[in-house]
N, C-alpha and C positions, 0 to 999 in steps of 0.2 A: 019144700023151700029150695030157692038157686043160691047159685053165687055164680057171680061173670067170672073167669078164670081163664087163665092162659102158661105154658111153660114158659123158660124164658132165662137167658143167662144177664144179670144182674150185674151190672158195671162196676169194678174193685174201686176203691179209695183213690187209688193215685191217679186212674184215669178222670174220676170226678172232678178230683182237684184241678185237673188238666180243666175239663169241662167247665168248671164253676167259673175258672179266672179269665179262659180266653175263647169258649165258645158263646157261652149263657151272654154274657155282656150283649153281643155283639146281637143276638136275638130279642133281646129283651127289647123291640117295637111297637108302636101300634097295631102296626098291620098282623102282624104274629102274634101265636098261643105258642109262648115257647112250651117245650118240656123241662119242667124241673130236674135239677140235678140227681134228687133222688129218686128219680122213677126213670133213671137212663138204662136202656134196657133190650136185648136184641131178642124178641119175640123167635121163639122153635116151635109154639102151636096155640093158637087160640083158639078156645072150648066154645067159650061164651056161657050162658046161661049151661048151669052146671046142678046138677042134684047133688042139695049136699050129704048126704048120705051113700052117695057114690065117690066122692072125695079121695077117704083111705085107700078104697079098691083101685081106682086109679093111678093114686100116688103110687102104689105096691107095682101096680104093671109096669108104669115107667121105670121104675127105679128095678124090676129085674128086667128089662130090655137093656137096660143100659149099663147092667152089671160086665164088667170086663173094659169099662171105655178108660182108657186112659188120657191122664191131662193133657192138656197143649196148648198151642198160642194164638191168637190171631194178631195181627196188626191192622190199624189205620190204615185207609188207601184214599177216600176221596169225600169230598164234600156234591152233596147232589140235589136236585130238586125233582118233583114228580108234579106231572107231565115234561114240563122242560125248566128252564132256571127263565126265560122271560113269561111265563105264565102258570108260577109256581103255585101249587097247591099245599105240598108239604115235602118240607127240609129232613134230609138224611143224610146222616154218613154213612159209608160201608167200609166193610173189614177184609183183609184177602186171608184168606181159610186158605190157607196152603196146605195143610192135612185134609182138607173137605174134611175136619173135624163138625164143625158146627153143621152142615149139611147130612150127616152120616146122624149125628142123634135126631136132628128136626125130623129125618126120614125113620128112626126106630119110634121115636115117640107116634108119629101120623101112622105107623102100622100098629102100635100097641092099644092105640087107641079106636081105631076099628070096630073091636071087640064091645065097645062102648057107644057103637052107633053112631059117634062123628067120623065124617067127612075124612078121607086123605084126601092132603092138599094137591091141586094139579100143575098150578104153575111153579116152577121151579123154585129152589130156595137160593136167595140171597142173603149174606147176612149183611143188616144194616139196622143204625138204627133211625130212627125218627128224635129229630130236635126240636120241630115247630111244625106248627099247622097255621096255613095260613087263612088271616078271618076272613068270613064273606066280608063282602061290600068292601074288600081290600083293593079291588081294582089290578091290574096289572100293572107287577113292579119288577123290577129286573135287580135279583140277588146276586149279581156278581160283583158287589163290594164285599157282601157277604163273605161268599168263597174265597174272595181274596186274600181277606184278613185270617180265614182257615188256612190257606195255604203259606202263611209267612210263620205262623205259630202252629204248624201239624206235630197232634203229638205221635213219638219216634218209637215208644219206648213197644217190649212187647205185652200185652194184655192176656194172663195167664186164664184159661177156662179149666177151671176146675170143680165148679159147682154148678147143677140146674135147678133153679126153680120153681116151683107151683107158688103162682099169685094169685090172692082175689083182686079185680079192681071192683075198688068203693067209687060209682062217680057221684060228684058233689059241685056242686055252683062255683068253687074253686079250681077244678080240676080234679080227674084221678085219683085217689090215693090207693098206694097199690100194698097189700098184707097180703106177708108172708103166709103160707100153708103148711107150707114139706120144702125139705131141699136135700136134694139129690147129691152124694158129693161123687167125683169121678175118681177113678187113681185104683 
């Protein structure tokens, strides 16, 4: 038996709340599959189809790779779209890692896991998250009203990383739901 799974630091309370009141609105479109507030989340590695009976052993490996990491911060940097903001696929924010904190575990997790036969990742890490994906047959729209309304309400504050994650994601004709496994704390 699987479960689809992925690492991942888990967005606190105050930045949701940020989220819920002035980003989420402003997404909540036709043309877009936003992301729920609860599943806001800056992916460190995705497994995918997972033996679960490899689970524990995993959780163990990460959680001593990353034994000695100390907390830290990230902040808010920009609102962004992939491929470009006139031919958006899908909506991100990103974070500035000033520690390369969150780069430094993505890159202990992708070697711990090795040992487990997934993949280390090649193209570099960014931390960002994803807010929206946008639907086919959306046609091309240009989110720079979008951005715009991000950059008048960007939240300031700093975003403490202090815990890692092991998720399942459940998907469902709703979306995502994503259960918890294990969580890693740092410090």
């Amino acid at each position: 038996m699987t479960k689809r799974t992925f690492f991942a630091f888990h967005m606190p309370d105050n930045f949701l709340d940020y989220y819920s009141r002035f980003v989420y609105p402003n997404i909540c479109l036709k043309e877009l599959k936003p992301v729920k507030p609860e599943n806001c989340h800056i992916t460190l590695k995705f497994l995918g189809e997972t033996q679960t009976e490899t689970v524990p052993e995993i959780c163990r490996a990460v959680e001593n790779t990353l034994k000695g990491e100390r907390i830290f911060s990230i902040k808010l940097s920009e609102f962004g779209c992939f491929p470009c903001i006139k031919k958006a696929q899908v909506l991100w924010l990103s974070f500035t890692d000033t520690d390369n904190g969150l780069k430094r575990i993505a890159e202990k997790i992708n070697c711990s896991l090795e040992n487990f036969g997934y993949k280390k990742e090649k193209r570099p890490f960014r931390p960002h998250m994803t807010i929206a994906r946008v639907r086919r047959n959306a046609g091309s729209r240009n989110f720079e009203s979008i951005k715009n309304e991000f950059l008048k309400k960007m939240y300031n504050d700093y975003i403490k990383i202090d815990i890692i994650t092991f998720f399942e994601s459940i998907l469902t004709p709703d979306g995502p739901v994503y259960k918890v496994l294990y969580k890693i704390p740092l410090g």
